[in-house]
N, C-alpha and C positions, 0 to 999 in steps of 0.2 A: 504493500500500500504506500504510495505517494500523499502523506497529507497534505503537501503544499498542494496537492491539484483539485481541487475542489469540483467536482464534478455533479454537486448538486445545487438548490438552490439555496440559499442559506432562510435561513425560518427567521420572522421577527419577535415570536413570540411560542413560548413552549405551553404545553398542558398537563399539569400533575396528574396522575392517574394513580398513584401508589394507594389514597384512602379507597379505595370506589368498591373494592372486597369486602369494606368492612362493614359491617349493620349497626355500629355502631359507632359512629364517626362525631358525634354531637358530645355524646360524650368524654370521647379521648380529649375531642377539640378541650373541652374544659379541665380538663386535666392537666396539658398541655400550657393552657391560658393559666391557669394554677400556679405551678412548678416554676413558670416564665416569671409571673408578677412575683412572687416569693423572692425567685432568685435577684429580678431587680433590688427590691428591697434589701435584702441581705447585703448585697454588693454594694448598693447603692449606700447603706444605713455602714458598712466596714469603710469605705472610702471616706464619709464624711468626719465620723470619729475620726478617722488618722487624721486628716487634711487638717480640722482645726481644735487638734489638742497636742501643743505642742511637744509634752512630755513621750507622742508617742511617732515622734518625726525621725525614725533611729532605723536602722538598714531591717531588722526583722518585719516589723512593722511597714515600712516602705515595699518590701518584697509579697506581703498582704494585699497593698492598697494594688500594687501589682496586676498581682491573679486577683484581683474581683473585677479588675477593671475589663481583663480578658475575657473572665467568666461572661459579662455584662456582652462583650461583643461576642465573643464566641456562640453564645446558646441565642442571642438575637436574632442571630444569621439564618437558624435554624428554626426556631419556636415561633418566630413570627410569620414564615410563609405558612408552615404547616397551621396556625391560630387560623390564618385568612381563606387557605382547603377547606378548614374543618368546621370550620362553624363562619364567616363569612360567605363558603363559596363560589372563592374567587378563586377561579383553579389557573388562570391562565399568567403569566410571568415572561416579562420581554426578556429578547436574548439578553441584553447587555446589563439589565437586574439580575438575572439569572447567574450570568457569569461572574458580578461583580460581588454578588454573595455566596458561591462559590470561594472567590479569592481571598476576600475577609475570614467567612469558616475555616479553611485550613490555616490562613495565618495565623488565627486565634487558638487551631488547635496544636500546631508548633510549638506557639510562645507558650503556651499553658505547659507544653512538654520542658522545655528551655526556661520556663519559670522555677518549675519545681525541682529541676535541678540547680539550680538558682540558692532555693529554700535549703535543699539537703546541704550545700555548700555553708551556707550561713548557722546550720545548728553544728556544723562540724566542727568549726571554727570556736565556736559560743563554746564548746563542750571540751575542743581536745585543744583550744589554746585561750583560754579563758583570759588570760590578762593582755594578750595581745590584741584580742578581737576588738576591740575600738579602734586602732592603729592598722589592722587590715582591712578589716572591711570601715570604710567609712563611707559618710553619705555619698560623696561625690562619687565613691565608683561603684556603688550601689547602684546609683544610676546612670553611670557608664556603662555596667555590663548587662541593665534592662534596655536602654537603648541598643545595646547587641545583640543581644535575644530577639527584639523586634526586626532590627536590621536582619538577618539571619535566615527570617521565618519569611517577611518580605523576597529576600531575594533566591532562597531554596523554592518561593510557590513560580518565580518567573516563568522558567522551566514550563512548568505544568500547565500556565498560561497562555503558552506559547502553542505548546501542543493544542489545545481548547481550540485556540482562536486559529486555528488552520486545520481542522479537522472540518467535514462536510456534511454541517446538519441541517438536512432538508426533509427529517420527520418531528413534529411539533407536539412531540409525545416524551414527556417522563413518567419512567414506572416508578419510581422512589416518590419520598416521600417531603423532599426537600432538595437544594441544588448543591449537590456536591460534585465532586471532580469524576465518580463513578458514575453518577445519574448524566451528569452530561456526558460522556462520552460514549454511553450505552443507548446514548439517545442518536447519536451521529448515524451517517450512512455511508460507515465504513467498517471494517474489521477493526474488532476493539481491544484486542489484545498484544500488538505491538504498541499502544500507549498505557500498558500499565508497567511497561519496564522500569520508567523513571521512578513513580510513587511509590514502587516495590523498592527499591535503592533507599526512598527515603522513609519505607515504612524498616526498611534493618536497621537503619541508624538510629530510628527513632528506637525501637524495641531489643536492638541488639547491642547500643549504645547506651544509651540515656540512661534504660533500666538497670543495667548491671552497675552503671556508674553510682547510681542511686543508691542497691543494696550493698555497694561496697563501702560509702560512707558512711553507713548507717551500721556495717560490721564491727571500720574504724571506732563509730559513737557507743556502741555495742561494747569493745574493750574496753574503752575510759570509763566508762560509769561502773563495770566491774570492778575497775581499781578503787572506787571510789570509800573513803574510809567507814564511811558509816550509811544506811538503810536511807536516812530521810536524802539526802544527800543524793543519792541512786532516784529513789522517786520522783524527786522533784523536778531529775535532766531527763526521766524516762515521760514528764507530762506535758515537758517543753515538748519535746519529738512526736506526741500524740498526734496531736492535729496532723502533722504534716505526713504523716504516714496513712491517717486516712484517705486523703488528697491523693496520695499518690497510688494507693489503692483500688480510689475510686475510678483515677485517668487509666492504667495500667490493666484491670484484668479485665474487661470489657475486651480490649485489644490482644492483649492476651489467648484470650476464650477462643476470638473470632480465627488468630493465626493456628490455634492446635488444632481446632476444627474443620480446618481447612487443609493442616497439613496429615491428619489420620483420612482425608478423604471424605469428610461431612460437609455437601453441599448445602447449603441452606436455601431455601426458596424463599419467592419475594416475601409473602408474609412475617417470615423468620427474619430475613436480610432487612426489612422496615424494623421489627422490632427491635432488634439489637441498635441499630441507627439513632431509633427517637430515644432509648435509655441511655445510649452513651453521649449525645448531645444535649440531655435534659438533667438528668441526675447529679453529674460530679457537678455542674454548676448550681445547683441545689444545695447539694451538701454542704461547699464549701466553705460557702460564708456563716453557715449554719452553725457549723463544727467551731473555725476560729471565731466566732463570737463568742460563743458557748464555751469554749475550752482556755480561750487567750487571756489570761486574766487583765490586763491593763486595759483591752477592749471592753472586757465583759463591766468592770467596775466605769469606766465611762458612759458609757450605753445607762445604767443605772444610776447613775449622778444626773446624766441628761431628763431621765425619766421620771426621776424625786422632786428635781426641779418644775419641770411641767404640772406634775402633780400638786405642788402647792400652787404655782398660778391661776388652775381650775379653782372657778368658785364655788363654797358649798355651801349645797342646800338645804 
């Protein structure tokens, strides 16, 4: 196959068809609508705490405001077309929305990958060099190596882009459930299996890279708090690390699941291949802000200083 040759006409506008199986599309829709408005808040309600309390303007916290910020575009990309299938009924999506939330979706779900390695990097530090870790990690390259992370994720999707936009889609049909870089490409009218060589490239690095990087920092963090002289001491670095292990949990075996199942030879069908889709694009951004709110204590105590205060402004009656 020659992408460059376009041998069809190019479509101005595609059509979801991935819910049309379901009996109960109204439903999900609000489920969907749900999980999305949650996560705004969540994300929305972590970003604001950090931004103005300045006690918590410091690289861990900065690496939070982060991944919500991601979470926020990442699950956007996704929960809002499928919101507007599912319960507006607006099945139809111009090429160039289509691709253009396409392009955002996977940058967000890069950076999310390249954040949380980000995180593991910062509790290592916190944990196996304690008196240095102000002196290494400090704000300024905290946000020098989020700016790389984004830069990274931008320029690893070009690639992908490039393929997209020289492939020849002249049928105005998606069977997914949202626009990602599989839903369009499976929608073209050509042979679609010479453009997954690249994604596959970049689904090893993601999972054969990131992850192991991840568990091996977390072995390193794993020795120190062994040494560490006393119980509370152990606890205390074992509840910093909570959070972030859920996170990376929640990114990691979805992706996971998808690649063993596919390499013992378990084909999934569309019904299967949607669901796994809408969980893995809806849930870790759920979780996340969920979790370090709940669990982070400098968030959690701000969040309830905000909320004592409001409480006494309300008048009683």
């Amino acid at each position: 196959m020659n992408p460059g040759n376009d041998t069809g006409v190019r479509v101005q506008q595609f059509t979801i068809i991935g819910f049309d199986h379901l009996s109960h599309q109204k439903l999900l829709g609000c489920l969907i609508l749900i999980s999305y408005s949650l996560t705004l808040l969540g994300s929305g309600t972590n970003i604001c705490l950090i931004l103005t309390e300045r006690r918590l303007h410091r690289p861990m916290y900065i690496l939070i405001c982060n991944l919500a910020l991601v979470d926020i575009m990442f699950t956007t990309c996704a929960s809002t077309t499928m919101i507007s299938v599912t319960l507006a009924e607006i099945k139809t999506i111009s090429y160039y929305s289509c691709f253009s939330r396409m392009y955002a979706f996977h940058v967000g779900d890069i950076t999310t990958c390249l954040a949380l390695s980000l995180m593991a990097v910062d509790r290592l530090v916190a944990i196996s060099l304690p008196l240095r870790y102000h002196s290494i990690l400090t704000n300024s390259r905290i946000f020098m190596l989020i700016a790389l992370t984004w830069l990274i994720a931008i320029c690893v999707m070009i690639p992908l882009g490039l393929i997209i936009v020289n492939l020849p889609h002249c049928q105005p049909i998606i069977r997914y459930v949202y626009c990602d870089y599989p839903a369009m490409v499976r929608a073209a009218c050509a042979d679609p299996e010479p453009s997954f060589g690249t994604p596959a490239i970049i689904g090893v690095w993601v999972l054969c890279g990131q992850l192991p990087f991840v568990f091996l920092t977390y072995v390193k963090i794993a020795h120190t708090v062994l040494k560490l002289p006393n119980k509370e001491s152990q606890r205390q670095m074992i509840e910093t690390c909570t959070s972030h292990v859920i996170a990376v949990a929640c990114y990691f075996v979805p992706k996971v699941v998808s690649m063993l199942l596919t390499r013992i030879g378990v084909k999934l069908n569309l019904t299967e291949r949607n669901s796994v889709v809408i969980v893995s694009s809806t849930v870790p951004s759920l979780l996340n802000p969920i979790v370090y709110c709940l669990r982070t204590k400098e968030i959690r105590m701000q969040l309830l200083k905000i909320l004592s205060k409001f409480n006494n402004i309300l008048p009683v009656k």
